[in-house]
C-alpha positions in Angstrom: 0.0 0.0 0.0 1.2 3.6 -1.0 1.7 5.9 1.9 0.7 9.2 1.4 4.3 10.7 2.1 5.3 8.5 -1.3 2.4 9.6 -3.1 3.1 12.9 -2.2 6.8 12.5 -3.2 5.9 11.2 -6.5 3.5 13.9 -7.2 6.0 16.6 -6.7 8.3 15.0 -8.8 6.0 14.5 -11.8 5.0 18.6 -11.3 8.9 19.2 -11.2 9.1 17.7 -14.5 6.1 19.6 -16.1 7.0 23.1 -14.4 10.6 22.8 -13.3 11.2 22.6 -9.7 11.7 26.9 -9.0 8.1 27.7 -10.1 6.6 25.2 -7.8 8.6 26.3 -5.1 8.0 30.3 -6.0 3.9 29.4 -6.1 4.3 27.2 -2.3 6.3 30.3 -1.0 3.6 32.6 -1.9 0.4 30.1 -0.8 2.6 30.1 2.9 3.3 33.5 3.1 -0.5 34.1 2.2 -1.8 31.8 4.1 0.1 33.7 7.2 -0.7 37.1 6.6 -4.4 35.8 6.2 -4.7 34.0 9.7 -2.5 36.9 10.9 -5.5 39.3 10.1 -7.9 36.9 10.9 -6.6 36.3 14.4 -6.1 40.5 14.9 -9.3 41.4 13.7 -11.4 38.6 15.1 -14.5 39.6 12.5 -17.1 37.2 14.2 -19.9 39.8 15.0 -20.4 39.5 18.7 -24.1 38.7 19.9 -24.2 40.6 23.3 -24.7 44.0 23.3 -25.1 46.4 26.6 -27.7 49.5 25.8 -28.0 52.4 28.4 -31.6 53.2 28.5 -32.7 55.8 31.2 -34.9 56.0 34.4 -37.1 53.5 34.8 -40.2 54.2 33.0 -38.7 56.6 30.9 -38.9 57.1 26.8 -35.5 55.8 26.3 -36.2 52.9 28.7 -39.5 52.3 26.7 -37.4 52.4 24.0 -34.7 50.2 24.9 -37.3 47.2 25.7 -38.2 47.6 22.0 -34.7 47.2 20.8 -34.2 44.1 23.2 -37.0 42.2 21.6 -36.1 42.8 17.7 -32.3 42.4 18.6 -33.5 39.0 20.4 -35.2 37.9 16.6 -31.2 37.9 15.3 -29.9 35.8 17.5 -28.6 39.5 19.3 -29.0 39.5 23.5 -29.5 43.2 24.6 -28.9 44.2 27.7 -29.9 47.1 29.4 -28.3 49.3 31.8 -30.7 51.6 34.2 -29.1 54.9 34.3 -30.3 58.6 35.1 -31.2 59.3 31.7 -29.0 61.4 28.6 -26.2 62.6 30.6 -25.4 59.3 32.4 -25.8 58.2 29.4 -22.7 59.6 28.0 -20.7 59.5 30.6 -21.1 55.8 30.8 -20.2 55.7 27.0 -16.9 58.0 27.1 -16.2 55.9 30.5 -13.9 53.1 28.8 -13.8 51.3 32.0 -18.0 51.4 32.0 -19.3 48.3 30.3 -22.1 49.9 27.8 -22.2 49.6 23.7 -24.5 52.3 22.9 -26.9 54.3 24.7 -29.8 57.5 23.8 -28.0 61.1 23.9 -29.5 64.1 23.9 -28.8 67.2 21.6 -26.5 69.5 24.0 -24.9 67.1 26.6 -21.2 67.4 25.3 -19.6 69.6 27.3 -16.5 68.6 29.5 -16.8 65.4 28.1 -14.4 63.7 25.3 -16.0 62.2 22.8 -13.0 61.1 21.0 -13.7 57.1 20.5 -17.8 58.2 20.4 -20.0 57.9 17.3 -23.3 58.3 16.1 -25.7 55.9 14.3 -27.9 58.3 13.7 -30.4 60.7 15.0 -33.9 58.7 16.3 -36.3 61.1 17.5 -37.0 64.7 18.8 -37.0 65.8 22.0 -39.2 68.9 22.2 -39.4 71.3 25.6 -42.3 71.4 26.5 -43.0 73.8 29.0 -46.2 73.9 31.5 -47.0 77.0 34.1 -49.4 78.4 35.6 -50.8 82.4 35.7 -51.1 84.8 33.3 -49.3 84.4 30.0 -45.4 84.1 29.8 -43.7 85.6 25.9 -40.1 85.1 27.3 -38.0 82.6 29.4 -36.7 85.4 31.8 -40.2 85.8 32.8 -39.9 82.5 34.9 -37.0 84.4 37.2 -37.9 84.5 40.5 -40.2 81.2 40.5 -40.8 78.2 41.2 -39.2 75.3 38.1 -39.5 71.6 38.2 -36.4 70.8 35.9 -36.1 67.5 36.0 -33.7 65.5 37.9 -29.9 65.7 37.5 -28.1 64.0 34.7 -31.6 63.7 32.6 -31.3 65.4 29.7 -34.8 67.5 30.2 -32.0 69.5 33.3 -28.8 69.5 31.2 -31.3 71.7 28.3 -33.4 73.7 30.9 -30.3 75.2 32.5 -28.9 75.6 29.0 -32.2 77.9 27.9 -32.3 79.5 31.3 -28.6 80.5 31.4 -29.4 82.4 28.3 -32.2 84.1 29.8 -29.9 85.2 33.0 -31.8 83.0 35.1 -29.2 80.5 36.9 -28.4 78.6 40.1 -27.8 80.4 43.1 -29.7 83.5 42.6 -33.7 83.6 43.3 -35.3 81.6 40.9 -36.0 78.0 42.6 -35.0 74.6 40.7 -36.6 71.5 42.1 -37.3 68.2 41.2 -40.7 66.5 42.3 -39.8 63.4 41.3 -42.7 61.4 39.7 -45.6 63.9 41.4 -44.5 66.4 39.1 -47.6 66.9 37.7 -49.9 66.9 40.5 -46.8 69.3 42.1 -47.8 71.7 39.3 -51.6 71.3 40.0 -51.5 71.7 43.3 -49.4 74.9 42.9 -46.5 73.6 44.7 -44.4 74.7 41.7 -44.9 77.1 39.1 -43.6 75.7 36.1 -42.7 72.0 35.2 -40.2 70.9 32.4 -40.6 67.9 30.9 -39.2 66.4 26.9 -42.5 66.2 24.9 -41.7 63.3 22.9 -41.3 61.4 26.5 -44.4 62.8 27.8 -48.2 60.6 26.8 -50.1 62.6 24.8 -53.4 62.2 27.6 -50.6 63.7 30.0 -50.2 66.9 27.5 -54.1 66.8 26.8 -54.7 66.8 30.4 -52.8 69.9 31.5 -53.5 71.5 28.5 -57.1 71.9 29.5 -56.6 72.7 33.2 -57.8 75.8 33.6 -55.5 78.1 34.9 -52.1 75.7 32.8 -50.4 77.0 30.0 -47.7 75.9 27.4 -45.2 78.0 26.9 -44.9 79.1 23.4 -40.9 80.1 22.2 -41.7 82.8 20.0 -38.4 83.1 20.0 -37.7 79.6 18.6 -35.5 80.8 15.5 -33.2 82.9 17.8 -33.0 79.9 20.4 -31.8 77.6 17.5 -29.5 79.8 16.0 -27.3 80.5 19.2 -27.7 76.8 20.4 -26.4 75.0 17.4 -28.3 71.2 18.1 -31.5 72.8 18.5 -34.4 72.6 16.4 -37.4 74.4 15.4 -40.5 72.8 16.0 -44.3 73.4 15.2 -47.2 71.9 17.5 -50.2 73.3 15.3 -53.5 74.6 15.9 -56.1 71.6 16.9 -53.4 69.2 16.9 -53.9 67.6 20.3 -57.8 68.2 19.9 -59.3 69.2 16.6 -63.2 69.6 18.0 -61.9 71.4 20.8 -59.2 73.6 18.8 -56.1 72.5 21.1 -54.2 74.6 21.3 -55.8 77.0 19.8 -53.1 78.2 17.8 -50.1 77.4 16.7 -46.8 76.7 19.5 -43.8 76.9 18.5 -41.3 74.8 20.2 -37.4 74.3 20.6 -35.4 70.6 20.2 -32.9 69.0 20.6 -32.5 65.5 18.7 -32.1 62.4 20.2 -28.9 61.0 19.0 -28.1 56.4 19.1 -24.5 56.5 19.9 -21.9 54.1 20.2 -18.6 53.7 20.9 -16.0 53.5 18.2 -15.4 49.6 18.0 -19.4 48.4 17.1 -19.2 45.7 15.2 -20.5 46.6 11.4 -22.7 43.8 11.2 -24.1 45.3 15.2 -24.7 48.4 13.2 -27.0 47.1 10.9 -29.4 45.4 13.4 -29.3 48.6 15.6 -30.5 50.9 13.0 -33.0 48.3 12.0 -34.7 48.2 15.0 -33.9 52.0 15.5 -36.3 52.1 11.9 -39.0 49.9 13.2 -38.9 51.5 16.6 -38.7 55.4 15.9 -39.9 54.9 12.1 -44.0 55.5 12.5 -45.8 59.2 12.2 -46.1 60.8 16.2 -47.0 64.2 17.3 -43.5 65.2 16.5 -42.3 63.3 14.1 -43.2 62.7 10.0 -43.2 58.5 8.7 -40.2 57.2 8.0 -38.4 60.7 9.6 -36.0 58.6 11.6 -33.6 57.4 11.9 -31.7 60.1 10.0 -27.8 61.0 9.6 -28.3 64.5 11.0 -24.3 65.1 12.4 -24.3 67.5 15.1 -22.3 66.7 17.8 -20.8 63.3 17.0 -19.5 62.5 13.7 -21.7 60.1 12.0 -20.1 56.3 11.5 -19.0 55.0 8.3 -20.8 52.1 9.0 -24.1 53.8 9.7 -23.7 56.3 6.6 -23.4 53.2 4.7 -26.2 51.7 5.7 -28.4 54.8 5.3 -27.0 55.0 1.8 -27.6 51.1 0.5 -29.0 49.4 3.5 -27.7 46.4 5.3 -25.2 44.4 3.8 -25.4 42.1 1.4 -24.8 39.1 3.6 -26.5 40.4 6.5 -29.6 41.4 4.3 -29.9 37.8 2.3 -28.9 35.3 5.3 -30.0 34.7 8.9 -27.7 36.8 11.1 -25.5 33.8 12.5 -25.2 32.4 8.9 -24.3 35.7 7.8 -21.5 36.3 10.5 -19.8 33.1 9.6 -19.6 33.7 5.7 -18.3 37.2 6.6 -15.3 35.7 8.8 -14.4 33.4 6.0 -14.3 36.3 3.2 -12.1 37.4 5.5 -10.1 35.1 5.1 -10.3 33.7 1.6 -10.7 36.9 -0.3 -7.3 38.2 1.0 -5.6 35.3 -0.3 -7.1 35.4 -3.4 -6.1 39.4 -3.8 -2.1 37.7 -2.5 -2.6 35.0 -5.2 -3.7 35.6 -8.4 -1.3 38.8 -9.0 1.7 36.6 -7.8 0.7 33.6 -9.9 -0.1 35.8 -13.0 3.6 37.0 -12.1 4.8 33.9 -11.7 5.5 32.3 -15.3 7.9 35.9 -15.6 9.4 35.3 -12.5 10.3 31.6 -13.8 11.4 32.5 -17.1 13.5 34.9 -15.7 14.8 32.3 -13.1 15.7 29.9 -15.9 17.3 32.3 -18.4 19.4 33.3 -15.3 21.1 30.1 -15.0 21.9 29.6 -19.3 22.9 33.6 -20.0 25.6 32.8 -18.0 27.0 30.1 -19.8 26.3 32.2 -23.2 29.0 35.0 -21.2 31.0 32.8 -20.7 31.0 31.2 -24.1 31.7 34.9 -25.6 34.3 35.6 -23.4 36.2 32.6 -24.6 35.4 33.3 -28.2 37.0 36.4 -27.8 39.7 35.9 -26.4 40.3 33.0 -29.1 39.9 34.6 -32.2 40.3 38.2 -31.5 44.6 38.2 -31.7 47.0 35.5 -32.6 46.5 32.4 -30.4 49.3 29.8 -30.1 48.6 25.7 -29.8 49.1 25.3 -26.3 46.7 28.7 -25.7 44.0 26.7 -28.2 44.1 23.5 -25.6 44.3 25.8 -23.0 40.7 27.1 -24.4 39.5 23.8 -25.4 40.1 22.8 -22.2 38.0 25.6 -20.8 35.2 24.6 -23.4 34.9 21.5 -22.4 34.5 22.3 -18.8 31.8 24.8 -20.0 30.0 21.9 -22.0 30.1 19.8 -18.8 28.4 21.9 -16.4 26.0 22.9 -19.2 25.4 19.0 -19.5 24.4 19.2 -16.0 21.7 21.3 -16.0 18.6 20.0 -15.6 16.3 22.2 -17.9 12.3 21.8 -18.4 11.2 20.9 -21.9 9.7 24.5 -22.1 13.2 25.6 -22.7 14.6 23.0 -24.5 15.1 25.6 -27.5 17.7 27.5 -25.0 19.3 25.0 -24.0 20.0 23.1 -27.0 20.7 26.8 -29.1 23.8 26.9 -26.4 25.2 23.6 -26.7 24.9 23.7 -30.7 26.9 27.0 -30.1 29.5 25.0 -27.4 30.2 22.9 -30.5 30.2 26.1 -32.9 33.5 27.6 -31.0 35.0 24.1 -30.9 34.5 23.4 -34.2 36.7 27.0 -35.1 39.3 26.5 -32.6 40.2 22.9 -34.0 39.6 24.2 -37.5 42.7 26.9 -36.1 40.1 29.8 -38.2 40.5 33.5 -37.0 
């Protein structure tokens, strides 16, 4: 019985004879090297899409809580376990995510939370929602923000992003900690705070507030919204907001609420990420993001988000290119596990094929090279000898002397082993060998 070292033997020896041994070793140095640079990369770059994600959501009961219990449940679909981290809303939010020694993937920022805080290795996926003040106080009708110095503001707890905004607006106004004006948090008796006039104005994010909550207030007598008349001034000295329109009869057309138009200020609600998301992580993220944050609301048109609005956070590649053609072509035609494996074998095939096929189209150059390189030699040799033979007057013993040297040039020539492929070469040389011999014994010059 053959043993498969033999067969192997044999099998290189009948390719050595049809390619010439050089070639065959050129192509195995290039399939090794290859192979190592591939499993090199493979082993650095690990591209098997991870299926664990941590999301930081907000408050408990919150929109971006809401929100996050969404995303778990579509994520789940893929083969993708979410897990989601309680926090005190958009600020914690981002601190978690520039934290490198926080676990957390992604999380909901707000519009306007940036400052003291690096954002370096921070992305964004997109923009998913609006976040419109919404303002309700009570007495006689307010036309500015500095008309609320002096009272009596439910601002929302610390680190939420409905506090981070409301000091942002109020600063600009004049109105901040420390002087007269009152900031409070009633904690989830805001409302019936407000209603039982234990503050005088409560804050809250409209898209995070129920509409039957906004209806409610709205027709307490005695509870206004604040309208920002000022709304095109607000959002062009704070660069991430926006201008925003609630319009007459919108929250009740028989009843005409409001009764005209309010105009409001926003920030966006940015899905950010750290720097390293996995593309393939991308793609199911903005896919729920589009199922989640995709329908018509108070505040929002169909298919309005998820958008690639950049504002504070550069927008990823990955996400642009998704917004551009959609998921990937794997990701889009195969189940998500399916789709990870194929990827993390293109990453390893296709770089050996880009090593490969320019090396073996280079290759029959590189061995015709190889093989003129040992006969051209001989050819030097040959002329050098011919020169000095017939280029002067030669005596007998310097013609042995030459023909000695001739035939130790037809002897190592007669060594060479030489594929059939240049048998032209190789026999044009030794029919030139016997060419010189043939002149020095004929004594010509």
């Amino acid at each position: 019985m053959i043993s498969i070292k033999s067969y192997l033997h044999k099998y290189w020896q009948k390719l050595s004879e049809l390619y010439g041994r050089s070639i065959l070793l050129f192509m195995a140095v290039v399939v090794i090297i290859g192979l190592t640079i591939c499993l090199a990369v493979f082993a650095f770059f690990n591209t098997a899409a991870p299926t664990r994600l941590t999301i930081a959501g907000g408050p408990p009961g919150s929109i971006y809580q809401r929100n996050a219990e969404q995303y778990k449940k579509i994520l789940a679909k893929e083969g993708v376990t979410l897990t989601i981290l309680t926090t005190g809303g958009s600020t914690d939010n981002l601190k978690k995510l520039a934290d490198p020694h926080t676990k957390v993937d992604v999380g909901f920022v707000q519009g306007g939370e940036t400052d003291g805080i690096n954002t370096d290795h921070l992305m964004s996926l997109g923009s998913v929602s609006y976040q419109p003040l919404i303002i309700f106080y009570r007495g006689e009708s307010k036309k500015l923000l500095s008309d609320f110095a002096g009272e009596r503001l439910d601002i929302g707890p610390e680190g939420s992003g409905t506090h981070t905004l409301a000091l942002t607006l109020l600063k600009a106004n004049g109105i901040e900690p420390g002087g007269n004006t009152r900031f409070v948090h009633s904690g989830p008796d805001a409302v019936k705070s407000l209603l039982d006039n234990q503050v005088d104005a409560l804050f809250v994010m409209g898209d995070s507030a129920p509409l039957d909550l906004i209806k409610k207030l709205v027709m307490t007598p005695g509870i206004n919204i604040f309208n920002f008349t000022q709304a095109d001034g607000y959002t062009r000295r704070v660069k991430f907001l926006s201008k925003l329109v609630l319009p007459e009869g919108a929250l009740d057309l028989g009843k005409n609420i409001p009764v005209n138009d309010l105009y409001l200020v926003a920030p966006t609600v940015e899905l950010v990420a750290r720097d390293n998301l996995h593309p393939a992580l991308s793609d199911v993220l903005l896919e729920a993001a589009r199922e989640v944050h995709g329908q018509a609301g108070l505040f929002r048109k169909s298919g309005e988000f998820p958008t690639p609005l950049e504002h504070e956070f550069r927008i990823s590649p990955d996400a642009q290119r998704y917004y551009t053609s959609g998921k990937s072509f794997l990701y889009r035609n195969f189940p998500f596990w399916l789709a990870s494996l194929l990827n993390r074998l293109l990453a390893v095939l296709v770089p050996i094929a880009l090593l490969l096929v320019p090396a073996l189209k280079f290759a029959p150059s590189v061995y015709r090279w190889r093989m003129q390189s040992r006969i051209y030699p001989w050819y030097k040799a040959l002329l050098e000898l011919e020169r000095d033979a017939f280029y002067g007057p030669i005596s007998n013993e310097k013609r042995e002397h030459l023909l000695s040297q001739l035939d130790h040039i037809e002897q190592s020539v007669n060594k060479m082993k030489v594929p059939a492929s240049f048998g032209d070469v190789f026999y044009g040389l030794r029919g030139h060998i016997n060419f010189v011999r043939n002149r020095l014994r004929a004594g010509e010059g």
